[in-house]
C-alpha positions in Angstrom: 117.2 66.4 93.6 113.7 66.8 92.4 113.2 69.7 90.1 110.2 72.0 91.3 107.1 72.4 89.8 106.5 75.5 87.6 103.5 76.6 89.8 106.2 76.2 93.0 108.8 78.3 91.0 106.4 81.1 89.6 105.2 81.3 93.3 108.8 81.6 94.6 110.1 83.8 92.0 107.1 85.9 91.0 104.4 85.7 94.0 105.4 90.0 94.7 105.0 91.2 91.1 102.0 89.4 90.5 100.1 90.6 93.7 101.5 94.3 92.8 99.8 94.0 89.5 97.2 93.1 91.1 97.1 95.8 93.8 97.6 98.6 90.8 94.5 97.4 89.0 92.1 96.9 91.8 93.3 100.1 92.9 93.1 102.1 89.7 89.5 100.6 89.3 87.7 101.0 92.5 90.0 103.5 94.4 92.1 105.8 93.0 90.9 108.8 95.6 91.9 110.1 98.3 91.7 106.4 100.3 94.1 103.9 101.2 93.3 101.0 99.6 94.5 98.2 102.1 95.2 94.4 100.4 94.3 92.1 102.8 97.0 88.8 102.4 96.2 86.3 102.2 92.4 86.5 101.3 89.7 86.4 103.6 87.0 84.2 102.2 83.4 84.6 103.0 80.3 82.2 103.4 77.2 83.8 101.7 74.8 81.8 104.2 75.7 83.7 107.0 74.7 87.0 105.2 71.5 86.0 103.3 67.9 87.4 104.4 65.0 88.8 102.5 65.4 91.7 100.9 62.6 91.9 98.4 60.7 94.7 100.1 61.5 98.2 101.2 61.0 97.0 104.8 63.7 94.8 104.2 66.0 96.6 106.4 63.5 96.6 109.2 63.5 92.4 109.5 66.9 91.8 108.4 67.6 88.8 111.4 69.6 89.9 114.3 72.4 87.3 113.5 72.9 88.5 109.8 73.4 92.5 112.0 75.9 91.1 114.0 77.5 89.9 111.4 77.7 92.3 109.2 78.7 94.8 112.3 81.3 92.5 113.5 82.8 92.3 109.7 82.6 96.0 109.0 83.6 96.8 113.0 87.4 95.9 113.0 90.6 98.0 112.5 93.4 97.6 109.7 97.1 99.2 109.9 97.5 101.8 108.2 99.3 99.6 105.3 99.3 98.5 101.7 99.1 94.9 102.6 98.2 93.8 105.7 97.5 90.4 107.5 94.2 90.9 109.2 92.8 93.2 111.6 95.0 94.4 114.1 93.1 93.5 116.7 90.8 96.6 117.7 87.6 97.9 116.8 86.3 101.0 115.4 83.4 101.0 118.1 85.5 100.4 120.6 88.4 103.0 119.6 85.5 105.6 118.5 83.8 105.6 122.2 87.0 106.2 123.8 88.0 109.1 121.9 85.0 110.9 122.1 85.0 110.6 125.9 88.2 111.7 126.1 87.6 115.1 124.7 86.5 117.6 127.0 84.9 121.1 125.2 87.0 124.4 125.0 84.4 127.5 126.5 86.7 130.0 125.8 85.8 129.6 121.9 82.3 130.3 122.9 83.1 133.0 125.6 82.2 135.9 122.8 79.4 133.7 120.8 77.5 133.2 124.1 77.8 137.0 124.9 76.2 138.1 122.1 73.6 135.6 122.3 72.9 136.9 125.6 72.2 140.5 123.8 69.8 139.2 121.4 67.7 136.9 123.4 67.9 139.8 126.0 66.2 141.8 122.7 63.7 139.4 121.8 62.1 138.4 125.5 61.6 142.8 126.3 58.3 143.0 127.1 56.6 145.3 124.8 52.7 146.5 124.9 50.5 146.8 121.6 47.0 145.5 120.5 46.3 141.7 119.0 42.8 140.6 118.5 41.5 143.5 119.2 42.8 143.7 122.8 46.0 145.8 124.4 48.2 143.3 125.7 51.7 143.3 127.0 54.0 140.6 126.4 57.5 139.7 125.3 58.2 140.8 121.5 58.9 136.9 120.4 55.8 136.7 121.8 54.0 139.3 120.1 55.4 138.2 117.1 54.1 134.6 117.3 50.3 136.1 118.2 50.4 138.6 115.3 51.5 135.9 112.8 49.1 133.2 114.0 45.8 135.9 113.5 47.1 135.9 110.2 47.0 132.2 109.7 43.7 131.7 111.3 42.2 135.0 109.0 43.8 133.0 106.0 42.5 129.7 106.9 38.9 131.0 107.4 38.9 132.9 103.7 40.7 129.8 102.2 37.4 127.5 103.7 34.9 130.6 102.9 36.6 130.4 98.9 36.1 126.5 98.6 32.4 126.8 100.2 31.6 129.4 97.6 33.2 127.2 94.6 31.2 124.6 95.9 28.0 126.6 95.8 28.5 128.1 92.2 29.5 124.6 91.0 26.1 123.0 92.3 24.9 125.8 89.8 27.0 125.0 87.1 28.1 128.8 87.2 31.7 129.3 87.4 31.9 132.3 85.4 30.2 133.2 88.5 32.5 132.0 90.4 35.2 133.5 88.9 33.3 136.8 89.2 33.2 136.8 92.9 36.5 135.9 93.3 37.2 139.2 90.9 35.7 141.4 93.2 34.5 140.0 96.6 37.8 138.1 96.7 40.4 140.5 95.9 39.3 142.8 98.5 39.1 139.4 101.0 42.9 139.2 100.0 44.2 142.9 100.6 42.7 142.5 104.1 44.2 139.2 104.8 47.4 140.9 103.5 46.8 143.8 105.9 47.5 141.0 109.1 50.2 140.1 107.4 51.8 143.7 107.9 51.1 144.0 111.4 52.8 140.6 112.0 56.0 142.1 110.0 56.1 145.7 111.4 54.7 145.4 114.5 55.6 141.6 115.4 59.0 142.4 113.9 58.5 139.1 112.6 61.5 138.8 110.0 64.0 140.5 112.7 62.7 137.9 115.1 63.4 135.1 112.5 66.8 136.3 111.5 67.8 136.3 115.5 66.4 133.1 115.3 68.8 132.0 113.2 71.9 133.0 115.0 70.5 132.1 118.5 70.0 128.4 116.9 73.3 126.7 116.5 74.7 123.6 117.6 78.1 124.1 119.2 81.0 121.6 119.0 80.0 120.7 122.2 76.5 120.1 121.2 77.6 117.8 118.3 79.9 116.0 120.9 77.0 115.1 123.8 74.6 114.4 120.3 77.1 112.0 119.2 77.3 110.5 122.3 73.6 110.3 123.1 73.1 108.4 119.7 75.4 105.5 120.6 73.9 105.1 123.6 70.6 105.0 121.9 71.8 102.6 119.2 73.6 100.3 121.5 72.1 96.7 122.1 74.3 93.4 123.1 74.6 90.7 121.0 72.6 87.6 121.5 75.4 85.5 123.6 75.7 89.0 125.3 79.4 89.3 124.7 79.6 92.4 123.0 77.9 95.7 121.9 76.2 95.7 118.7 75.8 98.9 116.7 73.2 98.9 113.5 75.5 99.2 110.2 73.8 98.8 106.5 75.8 97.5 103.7 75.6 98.8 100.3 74.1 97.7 98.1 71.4 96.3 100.4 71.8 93.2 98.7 76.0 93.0 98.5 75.8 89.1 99.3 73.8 88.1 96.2 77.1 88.9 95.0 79.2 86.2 97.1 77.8 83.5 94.8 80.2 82.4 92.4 79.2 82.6 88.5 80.2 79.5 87.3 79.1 76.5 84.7 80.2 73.2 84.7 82.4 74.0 81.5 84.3 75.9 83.6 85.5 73.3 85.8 85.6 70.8 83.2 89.7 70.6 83.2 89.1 69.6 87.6 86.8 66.9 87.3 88.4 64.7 89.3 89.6 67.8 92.1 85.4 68.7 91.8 84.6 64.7 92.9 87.1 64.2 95.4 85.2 67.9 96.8 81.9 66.1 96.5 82.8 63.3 98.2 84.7 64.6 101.1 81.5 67.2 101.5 79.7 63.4 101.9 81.6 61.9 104.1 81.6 65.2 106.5 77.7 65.1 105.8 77.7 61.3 107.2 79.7 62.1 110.3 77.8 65.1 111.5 74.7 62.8 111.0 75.9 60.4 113.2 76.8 63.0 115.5 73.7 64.6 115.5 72.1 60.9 116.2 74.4 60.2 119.5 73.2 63.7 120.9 69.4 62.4 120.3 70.2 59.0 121.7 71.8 61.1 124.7 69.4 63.7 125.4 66.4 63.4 128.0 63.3 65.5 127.7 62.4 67.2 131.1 58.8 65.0 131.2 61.2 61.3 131.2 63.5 62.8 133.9 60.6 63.1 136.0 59.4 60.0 135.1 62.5 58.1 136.2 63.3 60.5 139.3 59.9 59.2 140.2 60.3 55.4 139.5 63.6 55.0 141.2 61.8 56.8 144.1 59.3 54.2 144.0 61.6 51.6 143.8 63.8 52.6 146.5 60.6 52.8 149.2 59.8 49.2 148.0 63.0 48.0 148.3 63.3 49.0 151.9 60.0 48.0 152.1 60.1 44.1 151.3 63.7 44.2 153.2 61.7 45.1 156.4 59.3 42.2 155.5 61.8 39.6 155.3 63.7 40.1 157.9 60.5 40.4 160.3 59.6 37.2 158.9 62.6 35.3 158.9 65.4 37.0 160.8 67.9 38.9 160.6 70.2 35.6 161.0 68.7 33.7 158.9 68.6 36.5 156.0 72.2 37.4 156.6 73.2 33.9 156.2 71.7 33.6 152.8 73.1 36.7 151.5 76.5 35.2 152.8 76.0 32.3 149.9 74.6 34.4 147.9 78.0 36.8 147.9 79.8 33.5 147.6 78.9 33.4 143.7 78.0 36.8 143.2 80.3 36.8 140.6 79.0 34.1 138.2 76.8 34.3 135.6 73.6 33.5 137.6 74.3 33.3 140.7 71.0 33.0 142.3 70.6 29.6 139.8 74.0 28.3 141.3 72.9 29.8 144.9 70.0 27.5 144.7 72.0 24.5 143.3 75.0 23.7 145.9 71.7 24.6 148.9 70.3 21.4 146.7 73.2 20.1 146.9 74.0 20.1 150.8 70.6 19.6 151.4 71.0 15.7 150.2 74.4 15.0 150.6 76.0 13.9 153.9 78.0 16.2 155.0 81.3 14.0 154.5 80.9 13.9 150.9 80.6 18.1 150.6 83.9 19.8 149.4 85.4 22.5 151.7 82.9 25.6 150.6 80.1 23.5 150.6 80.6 22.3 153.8 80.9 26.1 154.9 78.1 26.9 153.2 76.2 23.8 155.0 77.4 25.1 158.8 75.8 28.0 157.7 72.0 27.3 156.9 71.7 23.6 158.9 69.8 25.6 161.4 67.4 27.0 158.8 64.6 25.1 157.0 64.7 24.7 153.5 61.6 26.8 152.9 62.8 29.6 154.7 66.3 29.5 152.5 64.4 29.5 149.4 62.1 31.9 150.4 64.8 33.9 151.1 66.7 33.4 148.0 63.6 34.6 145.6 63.4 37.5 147.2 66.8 38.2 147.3 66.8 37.7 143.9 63.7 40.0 143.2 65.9 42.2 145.2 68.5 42.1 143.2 66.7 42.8 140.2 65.0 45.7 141.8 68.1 47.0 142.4 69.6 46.8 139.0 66.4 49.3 137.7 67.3 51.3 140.3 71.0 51.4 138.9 69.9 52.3 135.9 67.0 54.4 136.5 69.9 56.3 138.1 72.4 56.1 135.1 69.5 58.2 133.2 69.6 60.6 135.8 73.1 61.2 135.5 73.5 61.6 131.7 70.6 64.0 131.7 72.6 65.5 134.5 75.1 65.9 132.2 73.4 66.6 129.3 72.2 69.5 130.8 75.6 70.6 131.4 76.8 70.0 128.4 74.2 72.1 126.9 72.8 69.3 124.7 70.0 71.5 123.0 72.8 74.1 121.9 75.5 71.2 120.4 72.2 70.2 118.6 71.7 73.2 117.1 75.3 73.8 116.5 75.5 70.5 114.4 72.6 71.0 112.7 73.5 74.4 111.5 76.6 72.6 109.9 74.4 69.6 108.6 72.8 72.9 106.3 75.8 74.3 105.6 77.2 71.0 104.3 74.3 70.4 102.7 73.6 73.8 100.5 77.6 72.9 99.6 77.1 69.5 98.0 73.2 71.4 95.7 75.9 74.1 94.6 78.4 70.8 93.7 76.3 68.7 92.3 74.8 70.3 89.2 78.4 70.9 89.1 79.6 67.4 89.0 77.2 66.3 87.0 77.4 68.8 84.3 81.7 68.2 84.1 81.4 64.6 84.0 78.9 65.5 80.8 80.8 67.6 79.0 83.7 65.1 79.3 81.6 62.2 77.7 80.8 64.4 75.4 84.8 65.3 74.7 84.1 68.4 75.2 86.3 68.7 78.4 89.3 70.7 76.6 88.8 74.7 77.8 88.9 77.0 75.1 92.6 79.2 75.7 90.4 82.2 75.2 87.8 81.7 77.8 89.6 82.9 81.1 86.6 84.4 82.7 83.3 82.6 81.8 80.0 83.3 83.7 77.2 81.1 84.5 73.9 82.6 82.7 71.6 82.4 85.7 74.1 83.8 88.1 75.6 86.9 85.8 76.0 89.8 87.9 76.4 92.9 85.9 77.7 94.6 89.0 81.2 93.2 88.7 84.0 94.1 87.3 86.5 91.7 85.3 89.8 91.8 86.3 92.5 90.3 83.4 96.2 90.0 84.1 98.8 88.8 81.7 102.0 88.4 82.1 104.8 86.6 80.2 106.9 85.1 83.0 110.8 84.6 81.7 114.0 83.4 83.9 116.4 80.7 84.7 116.1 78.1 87.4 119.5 76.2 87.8 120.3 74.0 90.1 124.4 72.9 90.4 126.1 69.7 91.9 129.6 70.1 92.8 131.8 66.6 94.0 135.8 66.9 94.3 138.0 63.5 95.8 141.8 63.3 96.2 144.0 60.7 97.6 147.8 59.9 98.1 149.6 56.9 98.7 153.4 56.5 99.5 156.2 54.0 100.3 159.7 53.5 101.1 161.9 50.8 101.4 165.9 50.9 102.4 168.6 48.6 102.5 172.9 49.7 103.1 173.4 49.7 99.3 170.1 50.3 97.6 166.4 52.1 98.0 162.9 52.2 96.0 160.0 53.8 96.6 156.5 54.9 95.0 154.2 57.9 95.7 150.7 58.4 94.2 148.6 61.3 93.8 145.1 61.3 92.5 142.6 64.2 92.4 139.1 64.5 90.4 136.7 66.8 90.2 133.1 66.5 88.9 130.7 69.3 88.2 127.1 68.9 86.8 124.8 71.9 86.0 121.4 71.8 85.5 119.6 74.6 83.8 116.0 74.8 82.9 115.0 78.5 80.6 111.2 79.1 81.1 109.3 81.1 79.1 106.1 80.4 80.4 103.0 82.2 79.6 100.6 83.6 83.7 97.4 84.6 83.4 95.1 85.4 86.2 91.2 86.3 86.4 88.8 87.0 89.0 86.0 89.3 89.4 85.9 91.7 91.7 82.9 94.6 93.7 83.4 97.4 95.8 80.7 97.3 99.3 80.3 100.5 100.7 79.7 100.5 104.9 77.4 103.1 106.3 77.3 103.3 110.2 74.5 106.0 110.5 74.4 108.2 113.1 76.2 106.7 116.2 79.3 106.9 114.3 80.3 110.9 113.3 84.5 111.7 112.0 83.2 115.2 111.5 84.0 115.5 115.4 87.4 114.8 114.5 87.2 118.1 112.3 86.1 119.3 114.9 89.2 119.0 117.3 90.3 122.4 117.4 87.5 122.9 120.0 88.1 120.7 122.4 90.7 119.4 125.1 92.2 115.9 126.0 91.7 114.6 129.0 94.5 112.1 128.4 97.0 112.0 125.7 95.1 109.8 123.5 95.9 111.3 119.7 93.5 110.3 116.9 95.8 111.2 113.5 98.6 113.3 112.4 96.5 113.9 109.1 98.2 112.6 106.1 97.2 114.2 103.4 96.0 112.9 99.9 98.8 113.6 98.7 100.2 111.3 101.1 97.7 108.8 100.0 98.6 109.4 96.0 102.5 108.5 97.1 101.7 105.5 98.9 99.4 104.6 96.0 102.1 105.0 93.4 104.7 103.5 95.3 101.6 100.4 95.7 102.8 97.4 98.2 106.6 99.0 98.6 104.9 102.3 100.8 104.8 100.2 103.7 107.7 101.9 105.6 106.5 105.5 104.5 103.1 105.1 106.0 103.9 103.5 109.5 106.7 106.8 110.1 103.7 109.0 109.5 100.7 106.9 112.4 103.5 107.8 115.3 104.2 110.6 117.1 106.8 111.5 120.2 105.3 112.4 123.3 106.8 112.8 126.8 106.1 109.8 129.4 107.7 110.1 133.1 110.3 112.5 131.9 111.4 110.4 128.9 110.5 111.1 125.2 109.0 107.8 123.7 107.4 107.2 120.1 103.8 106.2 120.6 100.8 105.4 118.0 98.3 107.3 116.8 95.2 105.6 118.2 92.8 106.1 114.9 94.9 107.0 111.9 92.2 105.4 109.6 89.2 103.4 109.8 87.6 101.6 106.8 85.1 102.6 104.8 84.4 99.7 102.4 85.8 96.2 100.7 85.9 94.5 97.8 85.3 91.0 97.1 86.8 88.7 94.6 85.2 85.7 93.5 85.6 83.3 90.4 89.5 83.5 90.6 91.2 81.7 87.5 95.2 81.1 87.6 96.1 79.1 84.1 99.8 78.5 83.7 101.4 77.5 80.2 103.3 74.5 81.1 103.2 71.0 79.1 101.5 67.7 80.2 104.8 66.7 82.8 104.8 70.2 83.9 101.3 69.5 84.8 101.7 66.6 86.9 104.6 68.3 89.1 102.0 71.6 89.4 99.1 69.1 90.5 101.7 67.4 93.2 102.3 70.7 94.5 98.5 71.4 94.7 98.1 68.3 96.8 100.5 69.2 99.4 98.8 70.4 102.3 101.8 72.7 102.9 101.8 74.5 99.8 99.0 76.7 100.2 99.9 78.2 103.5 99.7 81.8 102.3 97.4 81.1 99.7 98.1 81.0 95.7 99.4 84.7 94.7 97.2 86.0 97.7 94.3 84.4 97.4 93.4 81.8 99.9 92.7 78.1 98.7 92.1 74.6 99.8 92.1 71.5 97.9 89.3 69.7 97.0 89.9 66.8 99.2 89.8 68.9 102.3 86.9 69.5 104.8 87.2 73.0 104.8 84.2 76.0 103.5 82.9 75.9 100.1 84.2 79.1 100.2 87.7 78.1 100.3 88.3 75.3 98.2 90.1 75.4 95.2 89.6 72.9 91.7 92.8 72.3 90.0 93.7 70.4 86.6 95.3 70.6 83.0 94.4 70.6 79.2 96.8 69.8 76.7 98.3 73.5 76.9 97.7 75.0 80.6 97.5 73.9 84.0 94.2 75.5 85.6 93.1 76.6 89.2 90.0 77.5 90.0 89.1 79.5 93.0 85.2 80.0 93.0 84.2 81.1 96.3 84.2 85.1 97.8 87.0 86.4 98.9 87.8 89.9 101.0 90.7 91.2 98.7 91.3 94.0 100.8 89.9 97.4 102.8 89.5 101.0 101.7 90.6 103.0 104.4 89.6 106.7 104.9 92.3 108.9 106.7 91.5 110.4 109.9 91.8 114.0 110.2 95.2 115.6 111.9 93.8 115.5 116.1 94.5 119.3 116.7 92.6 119.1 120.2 95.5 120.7 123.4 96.0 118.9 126.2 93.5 120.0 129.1 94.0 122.9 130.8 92.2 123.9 133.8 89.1 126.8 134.5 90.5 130.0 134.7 87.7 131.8 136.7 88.7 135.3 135.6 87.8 134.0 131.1 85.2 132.0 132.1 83.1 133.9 134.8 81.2 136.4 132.1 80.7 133.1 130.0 79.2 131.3 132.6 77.3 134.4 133.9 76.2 134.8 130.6 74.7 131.3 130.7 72.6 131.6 133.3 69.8 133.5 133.9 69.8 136.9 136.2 68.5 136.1 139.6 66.7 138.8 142.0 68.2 138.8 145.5 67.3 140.9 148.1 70.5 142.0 149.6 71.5 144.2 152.6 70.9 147.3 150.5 67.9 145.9 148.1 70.2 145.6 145.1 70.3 143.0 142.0 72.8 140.8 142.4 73.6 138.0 139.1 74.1 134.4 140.9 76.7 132.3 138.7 
C-alpha cells in the first residue's frame, strides 16, 4: 500500500483549519464591520487582460471600452448565499432581483393623507392674490409672485451699483487717485448701499420673502413614492444591452479606478527558482497551444472567401455553364445527335481510367485497322457502334467532348468555392477569426510574462543560486511592488499520526480414522496463525502559507438605491416577494466569530413561513444581501517542511490531474503542464528543507456582503374611498362648475 504524500495528508487532515485561519485573518483585516465576508471555494481566478484600459487621464472613465463595462458589470452583478463559504454565485443577479422588487412595491397614500393636507394649506397661502406697488406700479398678483418681483428689483438695483462702483474704480485708477476712490465710496457709496438695502426690505416685509422660502421648504419634499418612480426612471435611463444583445448592461465603477493593475502578480525569477522545471514544462505547453491556434487561424484563411472572389466565381461558372450548352448545341447540329451519343457511349466505357479520352482515342485506332475478327468482345461493341461514322467526325467529337469534360470539371469546382463560402458564411468565419486571434494574444502576453521568467530561473540556477532562502516566504518583484496590498503570513506547526494497519489470520484442520474388530488409530490437526503489521508514521511538519491580498470596492451609482429598502414601511406588495428579515450586526459579529462553522445559523435566518393555497410552507427571502466588494489574492506561496523523499511523493501528487479538484487549501491551481489561463497555473518544486508551491496569478478569495434591511412593506390592500378621497381631493386642483344652482363644486 503506498503511503500518501505529506501534501495529500495535510490536505486530508488539515485543509478546514487552514482555510479558517485563513478566513479569520482576511476577515480581521479588510472586514471586521458590520458585513458578511463571504469566502468564495475554491478560488475564482481572474485574467487581468480582460480588465485593462487607459486610465491615465481623468476622462478615463468616459472611454473605458464597452467590453471592459460588461465585464466588470457582469463580475460585480451576481448574487452569493448568504454564507461563510460558498461555491459560486447562486445563480441570480442583483439587477435582475433589484428591478423586480422595486416593481413590486406599490406606495402607501394613507402616510401622505395628512402631509398632502397641509401642503394644500400652504400653497393655498402662497398663490392668494395680493395687490401692492413694484417698480413703481400697483399691481395685483399671487404673493410667491410678489415676492419673486420684489427680490429680483433688488438684484437688478444691486447689479447696476455693483457696475456703477467698478466704472468709478476704473476712472480714479486712470488718475492714479484712489484715495479718491476710497473717498467716494465713503460718502457717495454708503448712501448708494442704504438705498440698495431699502429694496431689500420691501422684498422681506412686503414680499414676505423668508416666509415664502421657509414654505418652500416644506412644500419641497420627495416622497417615498417619489424616490421609488426616481429610482425607477434611472435604470431605465442607465440601461443599454450588451454587444451580443443578450443581456442588460448597467454602468458600475470599480474602486480604485485602476483595481486591475493589481491582478499582476509581483514576482522575480528567484522566486520561482525551486520550479524550474514546472516554469518550462508551462512555457512550453503555452508554445505548443500557440502553434495549434496558429494553424488554426491558417485553415480559417485558407477557408474563407472575400465577397469580391464569390462574385468572381458565381460569374465564371455562369459563363461556363452558357458555353457549355453552347458548344453542346453546336455539335450536335453538326454531327448528330446519333453520332454524338455514340461517342459518349465509348467514352462512358472508360470513364473510369486514368485518361480516358487518351484510351477513348486508342481502341477507335484500334478498330479502325483491325478486321473486325481479330477485335475482342468490347471492341467489337465499340466497332458496331461507330462503323457508320467517319473517323473525322469521331474524333471531332471526342476533342470536344474532352474540352467538355474539362469545362465541366471548372465548373465543379467553381462550384465547390461557392459552397464553402456558403458555408463559411454560416459558420461565421470572420467571428471564429477573431475569436482565435483573441486567444493567439492571450497566449501570447502569457509566454512575455514567462519568459523573463524562465530565463531569469534557469540563471540563478547556473549561478547555484537556485536554493530559496527559508526566510523569504513573500518576495516582490521591484517593478511590480504594489504598496496597496496587504501580506498575509500563516504559520502553523502541523502534528499527528497517520497509521496505516494490515491484519491476515489462516486456520486449518485435518483428521483421520482408521478401524479394524480389535484395533483403531487416528490423527487430527489443528493449525491457526495470525499476522498483524502496523505502520505508523509521527509527523511534525512545519505549514506555511503566503499570499497577498486587496479589498475592490463596487459602486453602482444611481440606478441602484437599498435606501428604498429603508424605506419599506411606506409601501405595499403587490406579491409576496420579501426582500430580508434584517439580521442585525450583531448577527453579523456571531457569524463572524463563529467564521466558516456559521453556515447553519445564517441560512435559518434568509427564510421565512408564509401561507401558499392554504398550507404554511418555508420560502426564501429573495435579497437577504447583495455584495458590496472582493478581495483578490495573488502571489500565493504554500512551503511544507518535508525531506528530499517527502518531496518526490508531494510533486507526484502535484502531477495528478485529480488532485487539485478543489484547489490547494482553497485556492484554485493547475499544473504547469496544462493548457489552462496564466491565471491558474501553479509552479511546484523543493529545496533541501521544503517543498514549494507557487500560485502567482489573481484570485477572487471571496465577497463582502452588505445585509439587506428587514422588508417591513404589508401586503396590498385595496383603496378605501372614504381615507383616500380628501387625499386625492387634496391633489388636485379646485375646478369651477356651473351647476343647477351656480355652486362650486371640487372634481376628484
Amino acid at each position: 500500500m503506498d503511503k500518501k504524500s505529506t501534501l495529500e495528508s495535510l490536505m486530508e487532515s488539515s485543509s478546514d483549519d487552514v482555510m479558517s485561519l485563513i478566513y479569520r485573518n482576511v476577515n480581521q483585516l479588510l472586514g471586521a464591520g458590520s458585513q458578511l465576508f463571504a469566502m468564495e471555494f475554491p478560488a475564482r481566478p481572474l485574467n487581468a487582460k480582460d480588465y485593462e484600459y487607459n486610465t491615465d487621464d481623468c476622462y478615463s472613465t468616459l472611454t473605458k471600452p464597452y467590453t471592459v463595462q460588461e465585464r466588470e458589470f457582469l463580475l460585480s452583478d451576481q448574487l452569493y448565499d448568504l454564507s461563510p463559504v460558498v461555491q459560486g454565485t447562486n445563480g441570480e443577479r442583483l439587477s435582475t432581483v433589484f428591478d423586480t422588487v422595486i416593481n413590486n412595491y406599490v406606495p402607501r397614500l394613507e402616510a401622505l393623507k395628512s402631509f398632502v393636507s397641509d401642503q394644500k394649506n400652504l400653497r393655498e397661502w402662497l398663490l392668494a392674490p395680493v395687490k401692492d406697488e413694484v417698480r413703481g406700479e400697483v399691481r395685483t398678483m399671487s404673493r410667491m409672485a410678489m415676492a419673486r418681483e420684489l427680490y429680483d428689483e433688488f438684484l437688478e438695483r444691486r447689479n447696476e451699483w455693483y457696475s456703477k462702483k467698478n466704472e468709478v474704480y476704473e476712472a480714479y485708477r486712470a488718475k492714479d487717485d484712489l484715495d479718491g476712490y476710497a473717498k467716494w465710496l465713503s460718502s457717495e457709496g454708503l448712501v448708494q448701499e442704504e438705498k440698495l438695502s431699502n429694496f431689500y426690505n420691501d422684498a422681506v416685509v412686503r414680499g414676505h420673502y423668508h416666509e415664502v422660502l421657509t414654505l418652500l421648504g416644506f412644500l419641497n419634499v420627495a416622497s417615498p413614492s417619489e424616490a421609488l418612480e426616481n429610482t425607477k426612471q434611472k435604470m431605465r435611463s442607465s440601461l443599454r444591452r450588451s454587444l451580443d444583445g443578450s443581456t442588460d448592461i448597467y454602468p458600475v465603477q470599480f474602486q480604485p479606478s485602476d483595481w486591475f493593475k493589481a491582478l499582476r502578480p509581483n514576482l522575480s525569477p528567484k522566486d520561482l527558482t525551486m520550479a524550474t522545471d514546472s516554469l518550462v514544462a508551462e512555457y512550453r505547453a503555452k508554445q505548443q497551444r500557440l502553434r495549434s491556434l496558429q494553424a488554426q487561424l491558417s485553415e480559417q484563411v485558407v477557408i474563407d472567401i472575400s465577397p469580391e472572389e464569390r462574385a468572381r466565381r458565381e460569374n465564371e461558372a455562369e459563363n461556363s455553364r452558357r458555353e457549355l450548352s453552347q458548344s453542346q448545341q453546336e455539335l450536335i447540329s453538326q454531327y448528330g445527335s446519333g453520332a454524338v451519343s455514340a461517342v459518349k457511349a465509348v467514352i462512358g466505357i472508360y470513364k473510369n481510367t486514368a485518361d480516358p479520352f487518351t484510351k477513348v482515342q486508342e481502341v477507335i485506332q484500334k478498330t479502325r485497322s483491325a478486321k473486325e475478327g481479330k477485335l475482342e468482345g468490347t471492341e467489337k461493341r465499340i466497332y458496331s457502334l461507330l462503323q457508320d461514322i467517319s473517323s473525322e467526325a469521331v474524333d471531332n467529337v471526342v476533342k470536344a467532348c474532352q474540352a467538355q469534360e474539362e469545362l465541366l470539371q471548372k465548373i465543379k469546382n467553381s462550384n465547390d468555392a461557392r459552397i464553402a463560402f456558403s458555408e463559411a458564411k454560416v459558420r461565421d468565419m470572420a467571428l471564429q477569426r477573431k475569436r482565435i486571434e483573441e486567444q493567439i494574444q492571450t497566449v501570447q502576453a502569457d509566454l512575455d510574462f514567462l519568459a523573463p521568467l524562465v530565463t531569469g530561473t534557469i540563471a540563478q540556477s547556473d549561478t547555484g543560486n537556485a536554493e530559496m532562502p527559508d526566510a523569504s516566504l513573500l518576495t516582490a518583484s521591484d517593478e511590480t511592488q504594489d504598496e496597496n496590498f496587504t501580506d498575509v503570513i500563516i504559520k502553523s506547526d502541523e502534528s499527528g499520526s497517520f497509521s496505516s494497519n494490515s491484519t491476515s489470520s489462516s486456520s486449518s484442520q485435518s483428521s483421520w480414522n482408521l478401524g479394524g474388530w480389535f484395533w483403531s488409530a487416528g490423527r487430527s490437526r489443528s493449525t491457526q496463525s495470525s499476522n498483524e503489521s502496523q505502520n505508523k508514521r509521527e509527523l511534525n511538519k512545519k505549514l506555511e502559507i503566503g499570499f497577498r491580498i486587496k479589498k475592490v470596492a463596487i459602486d453602482r451609482g444611481g440606478w441602484f438605491n437599498p435606501t428604498i429598502f429603508k424605506l419599506s414601511d411606506n409601501y405595499f406588495r403587490l406579491a409576496d416577494i420579501r426582500v430580508s428579515k434584517g439580521l442585525t450586526k450583531d448577527d453579523i459579529q456571531d457569524a463572524s466569530a463563529a467564521g466558516m462553522n456559521a453556515g447553519a445559523r445564517l441560512k435559518s435566518l434568509v427564510t421565512y413561513d408564509a401561507e401558499v393555497d392554504g398550507e404554511t410552507k418555508q420560502l426564501s427571502y429573495v435579497l437577504p444581501a447583495f455584495p458590496t466588494g472582493f478581495v483578490i489574492a495573488k502571489d500565493v506561496t504554500i512551503r511544507i517542511q518535508c525531506s528530499q523523499d517527502e518531496s518526490k511523493s508531494n510533486r507526484k501528487y502535484m502531477e495528478q490531474s485529480d488532485a487539485r479538484s478543489g484547489g490547494i487549501f482553497g485556492f484554485r491551481a493547475h499544473t504547469a503542464g496544462s493548457s489552462k489561463s496564466q491565471s491558474e497555473s501553479a509552479y511546484f518544486g523543493s529545496t533541501s528543507n521544503y517543498f514549494y508551491i507557487r500560485i502567482p496569478g489573481p484570485q477572487i478569495l471571496g465577497w463582502f456582503l452588505e445585509l439587506t434591511p428587514a422588508d417591513n412593506a404589508s401586503p396590498y390592500q385595496g383603496l378605501d374611498p372614504s381615507m383616500y378621497s380628501d387625499t386625492l381631493g387634496t391633489l388636485l386642483p379646485e375646478q369651477k362648475e356651473e351647476g343647477e344652482s351656480g355652486g362650486t363644486q371640487r372634481q376628484p
